[in-house]
C-alpha positions in Angstrom: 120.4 109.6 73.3 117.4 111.2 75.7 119.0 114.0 77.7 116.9 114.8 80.7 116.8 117.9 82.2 116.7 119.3 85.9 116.3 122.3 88.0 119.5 122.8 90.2 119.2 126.0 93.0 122.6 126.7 94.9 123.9 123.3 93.9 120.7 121.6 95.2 118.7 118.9 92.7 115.2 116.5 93.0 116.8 113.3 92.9 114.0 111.7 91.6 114.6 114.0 88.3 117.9 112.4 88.0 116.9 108.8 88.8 112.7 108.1 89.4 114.6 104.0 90.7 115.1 104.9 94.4 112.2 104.2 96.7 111.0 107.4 98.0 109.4 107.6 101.6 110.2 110.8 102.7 108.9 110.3 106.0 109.0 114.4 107.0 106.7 114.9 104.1 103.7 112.6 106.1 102.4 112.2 109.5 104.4 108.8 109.5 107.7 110.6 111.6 108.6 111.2 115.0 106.3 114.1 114.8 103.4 113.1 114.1 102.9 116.0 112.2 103.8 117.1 108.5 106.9 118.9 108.1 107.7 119.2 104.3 104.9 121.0 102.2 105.7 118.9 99.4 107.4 115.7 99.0 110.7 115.7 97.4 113.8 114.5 97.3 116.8 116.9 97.3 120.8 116.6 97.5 123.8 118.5 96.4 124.2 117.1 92.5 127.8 115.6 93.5 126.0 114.1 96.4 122.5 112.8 94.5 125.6 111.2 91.6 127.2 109.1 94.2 123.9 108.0 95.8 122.4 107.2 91.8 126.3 104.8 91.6 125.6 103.3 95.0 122.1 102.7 94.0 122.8 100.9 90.8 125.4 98.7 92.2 122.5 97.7 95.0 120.1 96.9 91.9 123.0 94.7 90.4 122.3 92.7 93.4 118.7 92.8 93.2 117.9 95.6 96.4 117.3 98.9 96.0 117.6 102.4 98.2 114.5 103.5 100.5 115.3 107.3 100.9 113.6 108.3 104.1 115.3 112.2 104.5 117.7 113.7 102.2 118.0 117.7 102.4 116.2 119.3 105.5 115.9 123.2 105.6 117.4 124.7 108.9 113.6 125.7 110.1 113.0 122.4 110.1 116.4 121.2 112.4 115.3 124.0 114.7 111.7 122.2 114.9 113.1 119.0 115.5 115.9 120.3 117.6 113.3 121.9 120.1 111.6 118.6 120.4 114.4 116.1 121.0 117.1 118.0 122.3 119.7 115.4 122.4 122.7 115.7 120.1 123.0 112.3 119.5 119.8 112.2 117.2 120.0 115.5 116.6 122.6 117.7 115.4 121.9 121.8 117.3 121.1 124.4 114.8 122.5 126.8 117.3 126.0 125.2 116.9 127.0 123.6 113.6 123.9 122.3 112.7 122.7 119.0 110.5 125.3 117.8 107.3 121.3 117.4 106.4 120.7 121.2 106.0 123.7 121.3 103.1 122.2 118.4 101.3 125.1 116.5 101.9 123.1 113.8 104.1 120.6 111.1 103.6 118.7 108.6 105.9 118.3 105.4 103.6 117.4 101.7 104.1 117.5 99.0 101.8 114.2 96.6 100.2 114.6 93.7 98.2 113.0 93.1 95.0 109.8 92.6 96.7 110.0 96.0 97.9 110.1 94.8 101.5 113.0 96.5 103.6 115.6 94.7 105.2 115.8 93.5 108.8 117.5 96.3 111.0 117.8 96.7 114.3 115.4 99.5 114.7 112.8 101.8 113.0 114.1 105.0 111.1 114.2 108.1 113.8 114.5 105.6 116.9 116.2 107.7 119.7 117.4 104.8 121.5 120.3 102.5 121.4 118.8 100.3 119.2 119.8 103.2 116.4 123.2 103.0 117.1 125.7 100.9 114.9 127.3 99.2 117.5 124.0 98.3 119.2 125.0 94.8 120.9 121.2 93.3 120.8 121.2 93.0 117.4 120.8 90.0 115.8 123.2 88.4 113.0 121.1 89.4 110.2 120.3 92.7 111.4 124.4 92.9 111.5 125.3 91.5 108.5 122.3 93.9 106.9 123.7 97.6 108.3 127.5 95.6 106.7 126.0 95.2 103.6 124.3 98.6 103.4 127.1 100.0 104.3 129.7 98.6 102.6 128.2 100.1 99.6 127.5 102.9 100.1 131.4 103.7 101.6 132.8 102.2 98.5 130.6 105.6 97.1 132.4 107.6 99.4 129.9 108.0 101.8 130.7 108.1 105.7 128.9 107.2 108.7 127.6 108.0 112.4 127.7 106.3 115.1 124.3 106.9 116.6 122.3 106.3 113.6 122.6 102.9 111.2 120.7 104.7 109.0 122.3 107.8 108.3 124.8 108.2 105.5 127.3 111.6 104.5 129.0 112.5 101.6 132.8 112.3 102.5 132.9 115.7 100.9 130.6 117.5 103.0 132.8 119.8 104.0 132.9 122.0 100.8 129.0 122.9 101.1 127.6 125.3 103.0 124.4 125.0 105.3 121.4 126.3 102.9 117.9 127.6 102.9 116.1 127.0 100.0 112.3 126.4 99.6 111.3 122.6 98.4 108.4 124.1 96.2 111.7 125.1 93.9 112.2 121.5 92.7 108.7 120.8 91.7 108.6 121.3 88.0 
């Protein structure tokens, strides 16, 4: 049996050290965001370890069915919600950092898609980071794939007791988020 090692700070882990299957496209880690700009100085993957476990089960269970996850954002230092926060400033994209701030700053929340075994993503009913309606769950312009796709996705991914927002079809928490604490820790930390 191969045991494989990983560097875990305040909880925090790379998921791809734990699992390399997921599709990574951070999108915060490019120029390809709402930005324009690059926000991550490196690109990696990072969630609470009880969070990165459940995403790794969720994950294997879509692979089972021949998809797999498209990670788009995972953990997000809180300099980072105050950039993005000063830009949108709308808390239904957004969570304030002056308030509570983002489940996404604890490492507790991921923005995810699914691809098929092509590697080409499902039909949703919107991009990832669209501030418009067409983010929101119960958009009623979306078509019946688009619907039964954000059902499938999700399905899954509750049954790996992960919850939902209304505003975003792509956003996913752990149900446990509660226990963590917002963090600031430095990605460069998870590159070994």
């Amino acid at each position: 049996m191969t045991i494989k090692y990983f560097r875990e700070v305040n909880n925090l882990v790379n998921v791809s050290d734990m699992d390399s299957s997921f599709i990574f496209d951070l999108k915060y880690a490019t120029t390809d965001n709402f930005t324009k700009t690059v926000v991550y100085p490196v690109n990696v993957c990072v969630l609470q370890r009880e969070t990165a476990l459940k995403l790794i089960n969720a994950n294997a269970e879509f692979k089972k069915l021949g998809y797999r996850i498209k990670i788009w954002d995972a953990y997000r230092p809180m300099y980072v919600q105050k950039i993005f926060w000063d830009l949108v400033f709308d808390e239904r994209f957004i969570a304030n950092p002056n308030k509570k701030g983002s489940r996404h700053s604890s490492g507790t929340a991921v923005d995810i898609t699914l691809v098929n075994e092509f590697g080409k993503e499902l039909k949703m009913p919107s991009n990832f980071d669209d501030f418009s309606d067409k983010a929101c769950r119960n958009y009623e312009g979306m078509s019946e794939e688009e619907l039964k796709n954000i059902n499938f996705l999700t399905g899954i991914m509750e049954k790996y007791e992960f919850i939902t927002i209304d505003t975003e079809w792509w956003h996913f928490e752990d149900c446990n988020y509660s226990e963590y604490k917002i963090t600031d820790v430095e990605f460069e930390l998870f590159i070994m």
